[in-house]
C-alpha positions as CSV (number, residue, x, y, z in Angstrom):
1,X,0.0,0.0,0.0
2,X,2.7,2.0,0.8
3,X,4.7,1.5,-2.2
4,X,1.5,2.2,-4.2
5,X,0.8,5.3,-2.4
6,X,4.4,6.6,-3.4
7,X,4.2,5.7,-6.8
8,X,0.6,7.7,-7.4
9,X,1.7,10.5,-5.6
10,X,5.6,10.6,-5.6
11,X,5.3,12.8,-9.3
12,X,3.0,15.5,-7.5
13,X,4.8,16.2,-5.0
14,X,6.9,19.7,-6.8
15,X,3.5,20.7,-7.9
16,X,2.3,20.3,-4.3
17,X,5.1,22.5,-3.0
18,X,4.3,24.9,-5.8
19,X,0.9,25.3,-4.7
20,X,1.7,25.5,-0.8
21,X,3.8,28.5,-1.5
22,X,1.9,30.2,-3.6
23,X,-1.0,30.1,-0.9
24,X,1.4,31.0,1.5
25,X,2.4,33.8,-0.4
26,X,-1.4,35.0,-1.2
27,X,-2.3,35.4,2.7
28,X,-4.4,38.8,2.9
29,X,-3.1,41.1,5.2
30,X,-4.0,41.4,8.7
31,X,-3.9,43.6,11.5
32,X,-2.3,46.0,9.5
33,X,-0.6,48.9,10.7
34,X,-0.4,52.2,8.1
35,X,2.8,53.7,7.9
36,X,3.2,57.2,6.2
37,X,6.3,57.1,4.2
38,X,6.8,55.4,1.1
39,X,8.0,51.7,0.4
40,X,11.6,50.6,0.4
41,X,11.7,49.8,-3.1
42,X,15.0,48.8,-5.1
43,X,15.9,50.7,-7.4
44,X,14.4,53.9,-5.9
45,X,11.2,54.2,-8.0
46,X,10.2,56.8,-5.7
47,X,7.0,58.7,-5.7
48,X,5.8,60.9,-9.0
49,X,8.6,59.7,-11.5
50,X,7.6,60.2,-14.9
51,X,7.9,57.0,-17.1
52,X,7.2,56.7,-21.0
53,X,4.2,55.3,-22.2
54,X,6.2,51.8,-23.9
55,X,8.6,51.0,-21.1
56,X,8.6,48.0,-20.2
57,X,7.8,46.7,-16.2
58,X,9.7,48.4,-13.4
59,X,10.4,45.6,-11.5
60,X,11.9,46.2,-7.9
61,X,12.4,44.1,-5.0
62,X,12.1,45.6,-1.4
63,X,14.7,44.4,2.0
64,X,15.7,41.3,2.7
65,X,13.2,41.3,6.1
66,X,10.3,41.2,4.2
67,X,8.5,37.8,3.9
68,X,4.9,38.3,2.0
69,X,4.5,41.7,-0.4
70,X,1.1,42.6,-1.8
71,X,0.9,45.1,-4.2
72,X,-2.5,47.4,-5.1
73,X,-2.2,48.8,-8.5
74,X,-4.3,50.6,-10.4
75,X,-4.6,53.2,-13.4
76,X,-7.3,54.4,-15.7
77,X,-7.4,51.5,-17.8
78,X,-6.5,48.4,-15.5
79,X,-5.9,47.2,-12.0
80,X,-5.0,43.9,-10.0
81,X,-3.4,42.9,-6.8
82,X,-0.6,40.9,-6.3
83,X,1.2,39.1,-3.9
84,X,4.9,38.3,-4.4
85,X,7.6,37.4,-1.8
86,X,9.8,40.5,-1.6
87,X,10.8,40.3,-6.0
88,X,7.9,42.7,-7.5
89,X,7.7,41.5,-11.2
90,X,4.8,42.6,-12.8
91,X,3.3,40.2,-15.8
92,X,3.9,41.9,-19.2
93,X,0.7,41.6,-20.7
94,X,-0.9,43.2,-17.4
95,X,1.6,46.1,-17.8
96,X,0.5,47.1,-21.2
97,X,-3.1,47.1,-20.0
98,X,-1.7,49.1,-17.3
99,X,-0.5,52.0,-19.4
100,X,-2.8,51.4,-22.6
101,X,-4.5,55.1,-21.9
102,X,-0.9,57.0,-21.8
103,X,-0.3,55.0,-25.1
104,X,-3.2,56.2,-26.8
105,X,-1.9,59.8,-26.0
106,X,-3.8,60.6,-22.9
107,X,-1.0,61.3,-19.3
108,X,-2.0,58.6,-16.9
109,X,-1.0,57.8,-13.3
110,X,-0.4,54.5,-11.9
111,X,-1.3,54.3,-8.3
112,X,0.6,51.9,-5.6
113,X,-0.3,50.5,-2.5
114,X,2.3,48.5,-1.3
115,X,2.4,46.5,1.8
116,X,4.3,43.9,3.5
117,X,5.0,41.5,6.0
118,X,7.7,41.6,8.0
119,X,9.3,40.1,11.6
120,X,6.1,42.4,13.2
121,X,3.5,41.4,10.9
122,X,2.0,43.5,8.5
123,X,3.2,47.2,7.0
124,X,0.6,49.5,4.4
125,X,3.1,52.1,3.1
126,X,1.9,55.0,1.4
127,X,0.1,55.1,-1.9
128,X,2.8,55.5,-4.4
129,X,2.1,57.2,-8.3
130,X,4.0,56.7,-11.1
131,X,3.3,59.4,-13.9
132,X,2.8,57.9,-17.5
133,X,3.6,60.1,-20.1
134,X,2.3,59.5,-23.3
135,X,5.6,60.7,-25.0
136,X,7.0,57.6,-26.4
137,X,10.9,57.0,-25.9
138,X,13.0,55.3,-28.8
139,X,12.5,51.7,-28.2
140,X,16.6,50.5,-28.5
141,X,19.3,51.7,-26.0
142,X,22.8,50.2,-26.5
143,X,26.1,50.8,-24.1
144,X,28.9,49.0,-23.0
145,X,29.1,46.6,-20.4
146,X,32.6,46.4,-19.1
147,X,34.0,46.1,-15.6
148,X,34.4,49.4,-13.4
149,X,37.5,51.1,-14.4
150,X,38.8,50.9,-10.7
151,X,38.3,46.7,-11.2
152,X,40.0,46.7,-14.7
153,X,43.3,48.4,-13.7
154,X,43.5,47.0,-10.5
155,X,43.5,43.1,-12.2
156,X,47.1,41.5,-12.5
157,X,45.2,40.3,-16.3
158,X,43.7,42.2,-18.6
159,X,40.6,43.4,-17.3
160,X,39.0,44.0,-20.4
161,X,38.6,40.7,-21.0
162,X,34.9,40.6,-20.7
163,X,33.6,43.9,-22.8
164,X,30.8,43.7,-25.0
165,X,28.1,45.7,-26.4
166,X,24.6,45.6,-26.4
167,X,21.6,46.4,-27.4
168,X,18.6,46.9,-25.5
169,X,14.7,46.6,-26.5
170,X,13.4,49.3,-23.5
171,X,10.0,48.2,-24.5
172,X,10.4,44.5,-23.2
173,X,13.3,43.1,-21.8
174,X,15.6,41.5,-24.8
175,X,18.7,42.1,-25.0
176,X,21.4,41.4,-27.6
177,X,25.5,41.2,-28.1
178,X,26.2,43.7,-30.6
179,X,30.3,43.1,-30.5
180,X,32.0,40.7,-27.7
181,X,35.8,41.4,-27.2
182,X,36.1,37.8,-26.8
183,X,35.8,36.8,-30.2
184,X,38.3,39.9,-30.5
185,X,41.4,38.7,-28.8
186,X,40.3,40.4,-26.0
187,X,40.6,43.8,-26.7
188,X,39.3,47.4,-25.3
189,X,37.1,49.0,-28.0
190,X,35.6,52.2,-27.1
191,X,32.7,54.6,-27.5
192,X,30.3,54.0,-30.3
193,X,28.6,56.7,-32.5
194,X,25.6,56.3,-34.5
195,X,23.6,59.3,-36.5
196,X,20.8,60.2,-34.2
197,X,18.9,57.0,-33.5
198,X,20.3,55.3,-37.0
199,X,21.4,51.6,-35.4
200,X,22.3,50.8,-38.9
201,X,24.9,53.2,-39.1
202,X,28.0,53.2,-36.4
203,X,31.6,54.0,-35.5
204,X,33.6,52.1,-33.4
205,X,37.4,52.8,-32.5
206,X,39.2,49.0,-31.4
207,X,42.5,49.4,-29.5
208,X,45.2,47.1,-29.8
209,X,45.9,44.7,-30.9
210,X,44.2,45.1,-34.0
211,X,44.0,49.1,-33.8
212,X,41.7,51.0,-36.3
213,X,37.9,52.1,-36.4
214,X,34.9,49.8,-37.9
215,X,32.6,51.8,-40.1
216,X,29.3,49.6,-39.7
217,X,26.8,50.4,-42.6
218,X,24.3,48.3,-42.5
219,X,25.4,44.8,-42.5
220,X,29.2,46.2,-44.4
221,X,32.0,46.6,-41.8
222,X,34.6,47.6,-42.8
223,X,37.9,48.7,-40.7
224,X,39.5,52.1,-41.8
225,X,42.9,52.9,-40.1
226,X,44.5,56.5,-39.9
227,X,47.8,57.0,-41.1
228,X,50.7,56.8,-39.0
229,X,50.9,60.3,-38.0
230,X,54.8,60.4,-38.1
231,X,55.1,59.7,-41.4
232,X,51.5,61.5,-42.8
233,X,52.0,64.5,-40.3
234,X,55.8,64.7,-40.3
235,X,56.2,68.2,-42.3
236,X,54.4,69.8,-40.3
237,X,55.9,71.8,-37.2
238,X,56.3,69.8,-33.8
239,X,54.0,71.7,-32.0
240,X,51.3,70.4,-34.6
241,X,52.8,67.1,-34.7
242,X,50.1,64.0,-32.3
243,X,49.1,60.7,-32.8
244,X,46.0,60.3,-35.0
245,X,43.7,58.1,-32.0
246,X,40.3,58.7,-32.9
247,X,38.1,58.5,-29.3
248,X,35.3,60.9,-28.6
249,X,33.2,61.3,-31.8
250,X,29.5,62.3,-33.0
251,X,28.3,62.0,-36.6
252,X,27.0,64.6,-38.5
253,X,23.6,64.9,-39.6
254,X,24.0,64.2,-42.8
255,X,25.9,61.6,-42.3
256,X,28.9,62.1,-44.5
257,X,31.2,63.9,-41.6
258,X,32.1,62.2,-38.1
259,X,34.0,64.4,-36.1
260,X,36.4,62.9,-33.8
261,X,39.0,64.2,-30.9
262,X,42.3,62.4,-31.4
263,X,43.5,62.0,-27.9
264,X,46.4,61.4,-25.8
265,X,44.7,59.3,-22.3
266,X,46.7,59.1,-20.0
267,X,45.0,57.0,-16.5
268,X,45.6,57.6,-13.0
269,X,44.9,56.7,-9.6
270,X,43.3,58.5,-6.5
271,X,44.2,59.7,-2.8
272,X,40.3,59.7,-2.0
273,X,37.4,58.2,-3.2
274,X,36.2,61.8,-3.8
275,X,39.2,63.2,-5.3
276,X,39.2,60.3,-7.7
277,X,40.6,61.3,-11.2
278,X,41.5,58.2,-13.5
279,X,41.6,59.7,-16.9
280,X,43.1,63.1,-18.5
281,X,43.5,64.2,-22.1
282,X,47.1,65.3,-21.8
283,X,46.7,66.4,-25.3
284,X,44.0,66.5,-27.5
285,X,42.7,68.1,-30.7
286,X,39.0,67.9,-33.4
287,X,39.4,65.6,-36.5
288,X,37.1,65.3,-39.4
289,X,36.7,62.3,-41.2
290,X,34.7,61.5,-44.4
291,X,32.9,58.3,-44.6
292,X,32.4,58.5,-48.6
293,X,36.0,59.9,-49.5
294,X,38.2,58.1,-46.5
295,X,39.0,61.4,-45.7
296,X,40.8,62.7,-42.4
297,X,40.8,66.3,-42.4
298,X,42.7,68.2,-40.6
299,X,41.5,72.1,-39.9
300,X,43.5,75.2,-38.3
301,X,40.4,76.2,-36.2
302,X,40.3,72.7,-34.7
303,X,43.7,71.4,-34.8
304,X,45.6,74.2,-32.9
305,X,49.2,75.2,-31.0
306,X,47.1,77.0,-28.8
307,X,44.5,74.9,-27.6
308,X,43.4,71.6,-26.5
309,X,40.0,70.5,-28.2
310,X,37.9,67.4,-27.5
311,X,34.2,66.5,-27.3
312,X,32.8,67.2,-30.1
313,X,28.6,67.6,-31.0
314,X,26.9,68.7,-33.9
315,X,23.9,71.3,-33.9
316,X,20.9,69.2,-35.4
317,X,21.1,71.8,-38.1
318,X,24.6,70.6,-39.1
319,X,25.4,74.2,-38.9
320,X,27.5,74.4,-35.9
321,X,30.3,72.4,-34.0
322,X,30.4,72.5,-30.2
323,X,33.7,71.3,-28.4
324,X,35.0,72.1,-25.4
325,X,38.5,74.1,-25.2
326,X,41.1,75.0,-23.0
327,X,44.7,76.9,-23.8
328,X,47.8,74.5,-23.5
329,X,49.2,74.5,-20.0
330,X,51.7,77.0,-20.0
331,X,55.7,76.2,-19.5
332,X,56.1,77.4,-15.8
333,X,52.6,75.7,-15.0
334,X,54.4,72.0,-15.9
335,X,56.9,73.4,-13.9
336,X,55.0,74.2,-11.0
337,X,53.4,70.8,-10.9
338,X,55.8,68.0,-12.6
339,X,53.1,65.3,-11.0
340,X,49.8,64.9,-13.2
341,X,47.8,64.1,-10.3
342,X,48.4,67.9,-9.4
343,X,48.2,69.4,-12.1
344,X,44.9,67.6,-13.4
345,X,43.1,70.2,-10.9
346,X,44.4,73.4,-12.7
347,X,42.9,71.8,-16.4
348,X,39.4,73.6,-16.9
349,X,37.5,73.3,-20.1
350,X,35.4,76.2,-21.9
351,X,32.3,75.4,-24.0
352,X,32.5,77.0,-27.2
353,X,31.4,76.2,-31.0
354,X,32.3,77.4,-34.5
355,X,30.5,77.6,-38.0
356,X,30.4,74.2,-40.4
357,X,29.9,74.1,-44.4
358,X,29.1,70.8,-45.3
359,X,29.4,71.0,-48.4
360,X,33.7,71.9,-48.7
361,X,33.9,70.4,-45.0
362,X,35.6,73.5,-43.8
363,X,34.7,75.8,-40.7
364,X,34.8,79.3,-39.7
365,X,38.2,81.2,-38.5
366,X,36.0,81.9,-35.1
367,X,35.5,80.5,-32.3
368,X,32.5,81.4,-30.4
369,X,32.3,81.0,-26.5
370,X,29.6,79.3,-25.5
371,X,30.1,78.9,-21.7
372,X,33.8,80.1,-20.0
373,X,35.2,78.1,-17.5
374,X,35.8,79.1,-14.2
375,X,37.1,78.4,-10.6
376,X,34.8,74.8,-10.2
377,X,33.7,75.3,-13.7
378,X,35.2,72.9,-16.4
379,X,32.8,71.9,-19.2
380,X,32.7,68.2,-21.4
381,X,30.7,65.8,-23.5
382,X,28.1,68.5,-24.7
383,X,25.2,66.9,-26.0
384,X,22.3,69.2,-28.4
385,X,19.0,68.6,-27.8
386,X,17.0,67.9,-30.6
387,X,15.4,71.3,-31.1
388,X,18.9,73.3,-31.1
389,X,17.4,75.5,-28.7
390,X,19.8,73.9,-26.0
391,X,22.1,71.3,-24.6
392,X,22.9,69.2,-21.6
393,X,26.6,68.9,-20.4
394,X,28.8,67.6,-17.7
395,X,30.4,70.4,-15.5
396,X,32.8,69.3,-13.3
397,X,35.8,70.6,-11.1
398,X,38.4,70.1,-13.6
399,X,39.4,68.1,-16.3
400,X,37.4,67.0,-19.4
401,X,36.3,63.8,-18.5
402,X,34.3,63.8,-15.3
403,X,34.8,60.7,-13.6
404,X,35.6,61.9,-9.8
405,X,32.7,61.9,-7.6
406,X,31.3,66.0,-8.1
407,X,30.9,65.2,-12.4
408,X,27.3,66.9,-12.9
409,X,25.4,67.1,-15.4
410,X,23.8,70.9,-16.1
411,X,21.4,72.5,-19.0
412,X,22.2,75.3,-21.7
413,X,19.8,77.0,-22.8
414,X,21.4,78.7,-25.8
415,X,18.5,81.1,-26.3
416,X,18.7,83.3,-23.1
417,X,21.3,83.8,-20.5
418,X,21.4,82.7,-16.9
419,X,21.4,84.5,-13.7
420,X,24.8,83.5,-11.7
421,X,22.7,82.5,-8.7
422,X,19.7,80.8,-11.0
423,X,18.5,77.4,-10.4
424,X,19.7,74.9,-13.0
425,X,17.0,72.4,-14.4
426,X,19.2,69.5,-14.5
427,X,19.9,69.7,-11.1
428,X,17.1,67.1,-9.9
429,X,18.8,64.5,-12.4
430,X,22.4,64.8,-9.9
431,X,23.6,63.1,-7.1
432,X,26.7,63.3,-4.9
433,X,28.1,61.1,-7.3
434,X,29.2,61.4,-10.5
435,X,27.0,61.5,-13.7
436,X,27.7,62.0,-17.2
437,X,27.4,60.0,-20.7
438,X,24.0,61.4,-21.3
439,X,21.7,61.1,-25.0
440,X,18.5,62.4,-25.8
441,X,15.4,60.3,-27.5
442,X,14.5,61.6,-30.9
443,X,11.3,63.6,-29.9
444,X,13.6,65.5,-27.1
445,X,11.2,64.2,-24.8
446,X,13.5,62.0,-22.4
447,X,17.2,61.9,-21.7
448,X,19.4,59.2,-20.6
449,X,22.9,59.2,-18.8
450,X,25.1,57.2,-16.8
451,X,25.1,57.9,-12.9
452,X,27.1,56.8,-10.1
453,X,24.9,57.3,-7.4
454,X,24.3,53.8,-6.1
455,X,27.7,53.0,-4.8
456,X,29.9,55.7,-6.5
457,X,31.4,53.4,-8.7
458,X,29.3,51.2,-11.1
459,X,27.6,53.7,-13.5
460,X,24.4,52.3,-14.5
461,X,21.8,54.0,-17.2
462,X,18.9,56.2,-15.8
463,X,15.5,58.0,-18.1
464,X,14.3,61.4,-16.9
465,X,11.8,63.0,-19.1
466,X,12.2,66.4,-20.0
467,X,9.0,68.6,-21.2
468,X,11.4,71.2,-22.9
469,X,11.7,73.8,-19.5
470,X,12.0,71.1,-16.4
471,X,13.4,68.2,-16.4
472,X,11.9,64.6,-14.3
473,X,12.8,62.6,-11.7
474,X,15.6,60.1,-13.0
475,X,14.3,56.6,-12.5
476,X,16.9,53.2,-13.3
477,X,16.8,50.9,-16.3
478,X,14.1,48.0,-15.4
479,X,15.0,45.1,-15.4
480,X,12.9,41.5,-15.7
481,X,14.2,40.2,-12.7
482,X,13.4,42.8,-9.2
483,X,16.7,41.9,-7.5
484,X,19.0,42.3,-10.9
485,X,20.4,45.1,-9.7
486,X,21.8,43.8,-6.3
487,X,23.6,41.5,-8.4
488,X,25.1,43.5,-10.6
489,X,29.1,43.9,-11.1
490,X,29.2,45.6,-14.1
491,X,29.8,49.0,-15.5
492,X,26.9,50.4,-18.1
493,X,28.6,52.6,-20.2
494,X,27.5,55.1,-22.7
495,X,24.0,54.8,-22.9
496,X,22.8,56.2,-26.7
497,X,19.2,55.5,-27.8
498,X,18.4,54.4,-31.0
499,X,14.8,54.2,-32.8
500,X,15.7,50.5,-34.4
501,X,17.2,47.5,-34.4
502,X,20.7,47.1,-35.3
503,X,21.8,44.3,-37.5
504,X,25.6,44.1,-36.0
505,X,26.7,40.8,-34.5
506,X,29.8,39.8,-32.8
507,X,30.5,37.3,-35.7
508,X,29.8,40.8,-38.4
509,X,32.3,42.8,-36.1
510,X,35.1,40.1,-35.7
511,X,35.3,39.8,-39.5
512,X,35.4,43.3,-39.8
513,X,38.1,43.5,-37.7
514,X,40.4,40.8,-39.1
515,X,39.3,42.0,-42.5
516,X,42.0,43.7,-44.9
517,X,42.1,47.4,-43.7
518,X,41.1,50.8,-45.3
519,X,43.7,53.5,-44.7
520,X,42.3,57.0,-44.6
521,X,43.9,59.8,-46.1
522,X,45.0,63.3,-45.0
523,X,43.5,67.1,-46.0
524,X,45.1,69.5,-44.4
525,X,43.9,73.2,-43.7
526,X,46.6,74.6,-41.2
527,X,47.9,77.9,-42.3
528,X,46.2,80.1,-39.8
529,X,45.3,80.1,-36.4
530,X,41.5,80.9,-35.0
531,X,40.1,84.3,-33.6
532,X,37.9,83.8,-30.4
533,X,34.5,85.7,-29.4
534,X,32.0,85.7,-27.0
535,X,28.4,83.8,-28.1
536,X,25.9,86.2,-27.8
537,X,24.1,84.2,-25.4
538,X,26.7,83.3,-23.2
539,X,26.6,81.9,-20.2
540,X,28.0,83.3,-17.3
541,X,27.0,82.0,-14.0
542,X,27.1,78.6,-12.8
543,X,25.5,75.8,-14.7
């Protein structure tokens, strides 16, 4: 009998179990004690954030105490309760439900009550509203996933053995490998550029070994290399004379012209976690390159004696070139500080632009200011918003690449000038860590960046919507699983949205790199040296 009753009843038993806990889990609350704050939740999806319409679930998980959760939700076209352990996933097809009204081009609010169980019994929180938008964002986000830079240096190995990137569907959660390192002999490749939101179009600079950019066009790749500067560049005067590294780039909207700094990185530790500095452009200038023609054009108002240049950012009118500047450190400056660490801290970057023609590929001999630099003032990666009527930048310190803790991000408005004491609207998107790498979606409507304010030294991606004067609350990337965050190792760099699919795959980008190179060719324009002048709407106070 016994043997019988285990062999009817032995295969039921992990549906059993199943069906225990997910009674246990569905216990109604009681004796429930109201509490006025808001729930724990992980990632901080605090109260009145301001989500798109097609994002997909924000997921969250709440502390480790918690045993039961049930969760209230509600908005003007659906509602349910559920009852989790302490992971909140929300069903897909129940989400869309959930924001089918702010899809259909009416704002919406979804409205929370969360509460839980815990060691004392039960916990209501306080009702909790997320604000749906019925602005879209582009539906594709890619970045690099890479190791902190802290982790990477600090390995005895390379470690940059485990860089990829990836593309991101925002409006579910699948996720892609665009280009893997490790079918790449393991190397560091770094920032990509695409036209705005054009997937199918993309620069990519690999380091060594293998060094030289992969011009992906559709499913072409091909690898163009710059010639070696000592030989291409070696008439020209010393004080003109750097290697040809193409880094920071953005592609013109036309998409003939990229515009690249050529930069000399150097990396570098830190006393203090908040006096943390790890990479300087020790020299630096503004490239042009022509995808049709192979084309590296050299320009006296961008490749100077004077100046270092770096960041470039086209207008969306293809009109204007925004870089930052700053004048080469002077002789008894060096002299004053032989150690970089030092004299990183006396490097301060204007904001400034000058005139394009697209059609000869040639700019302006001036220089216009945009934003001067200042005591605590040093500007970098300036990013237009779609309109032209403004940008977002980072503002830092020192330095043009703000990776120690007080890198902020601040808004431009190029129409009007600001009041030295005026409230910036980016501010609610900063922390008192470090953010920067920021993009904008194609209807301007919602920005994304890279922060470091979860542990101050994985940067992972956050959305803030933007409504053209104020910006939102930043809320985190969702992710399908609640907990993926307190999990997570890894460094999300350089967030750029894009409005499709890209058709790159790590097989595509290996063959491009071990492909038979392109070698691009040099214009020069280098006789004169720029004139500088103040924008008329520039910027004085602080940012």
């Amino acid at each position: 009998m016994i043997r019988f009753l285990n062999t009817c009843f032995r295969p039921a038993f992990p549906a059993l179990i199943l069906l225990l806990a997910v009674s246990c889990s569905r216990e109604r609350p009681r004796n429930v004690r109201p509490c006025e704050t808001y729930a724990p939740v992980f990632p901080a999806y605090g109260h009145h954030i301001e989500i798109p319409c097609n994002i997909a679930p924000l997921n969250f998980t709440l502390p480790d105490s918690v045993r039961r959760t049930q969760v209230e939700v509600a908005s003007s076209s659906a509602a349910r309760t559920f009852h989790f352990r302490r992971n909140v996933e929300f069903p897909p097809k129940f989400w869309k439900r959930l924001t089918a009204s702010a899809r259909q081009g009416r704002t919406d609010t979804i409205r929370m009550k969360i509460s839980v169980q815990g060691k004392t019994g039960w916990i209501r929180y306080a009702t909790q509203e997320w604000i749906v938008r019925p602005q879209p964002v582009d539906p594709y986000l890619t970045y690099r996933l890479l190791p902190s830079i802290e982790g990477a240096y600090n390995e005895e190995k390379d470690g940059y053995n485990t860089m990829e990137l990836r593309e991101r569907n925002l409006e579910n959660f699948d996720e892609k490998v665009l280009i893997s390192n490790k079918k790449m002999e393991r190397n560091c490749f770094n920032c990509h550029v695409s036209p705005k939101g054009n997937a199918q179009q993309m620069m990519i600079h690999l380091r060594r070994p293998g060094e030289g950019s992969l011009h992906i066009d559709g499913n072409q790749v091909t690898k163009v290399v710059p010639p070696e500067a000592g030989k291409a560049l070696k008439h020209l005067p010393d004080s003109l004379k750097m290697p040809l590294n193409l880094v920071y780039s953005d592609w013109h909207p036309d998409g003939k012209w990229v515009a690249f700094s050529s930069n000399i990185i150097g990396i570098y530790g830190y006393a203090a976690h908040h006096a943390y500095a790890d990479i300087l452009d020790s020299a630096c200038n503004i490239v042009l390159y022509n995808t049709s023609t192979r084309k590296l054009v050299l320009d006296k108002t961008l490749w100077t004696t004077r100046y270092e240049e770096t960041w470039p950012a086209w207008s969306p009118d293809g009109k204007w070139l925004y870089f930052c500047r700053t004048p080469k450190l002077p002789a008894d400056t060096t002299r004053r500080y032989p150690d970089w660490g030092e004299r990183i801290r006396h490097i301060r970057f204007d904001l400034c632009r000058v005139a394009f023609d697209a059609e000869s590929g040639t700019f302006s001999d001036t220089v216009q200011i945009v934003a001067a630099a200042g005591n605590n003032r040093s500007y970098s990666m300036p990013c237009l918003h779609p309109d032209g009527k403004g940008l977002l930048a980072c503002i830092a310190d020192f330095n043009s690449v703000p990776y120690h803790a007080n890198g902020n991000l601040t808004w431009i408005d190029l129409e009007r000038q600001h009041g030295k004491d005026q409230e910036n609207p980016a501010d609610v998107l900063n922390s008192e860590e470090c953010e920067s790498w920021h993009d904008w979606s194609a209807n301007g409507c919602w920005t994304v960046f890279g922060s470091k304010r979860q542990n101050g030294h994985y940067e992972w991606p956050y959305i803030a919507y933007f409504d053209g004067k104020r910006f939102g609350k930043p809320f985190l990337l969702p992710q399908r699983k609640g907990n993926f965050y307190e999990n997570c190792f890894r460094v999300f760099n350089v967030p750029t949205f894009a409005r499709e699919t890209s058709s790159l795959t790590p097989q595509k980008a290996a063959e491009g790199k071990y492909a038979s190179a392109k070698e691009a060719s040099i214009r020069e324009n280098l006789s004169e040296q720029p004139r500088s002048e103040e924008f008329p709407g520039r910027t004085h106070g602080r940012m």
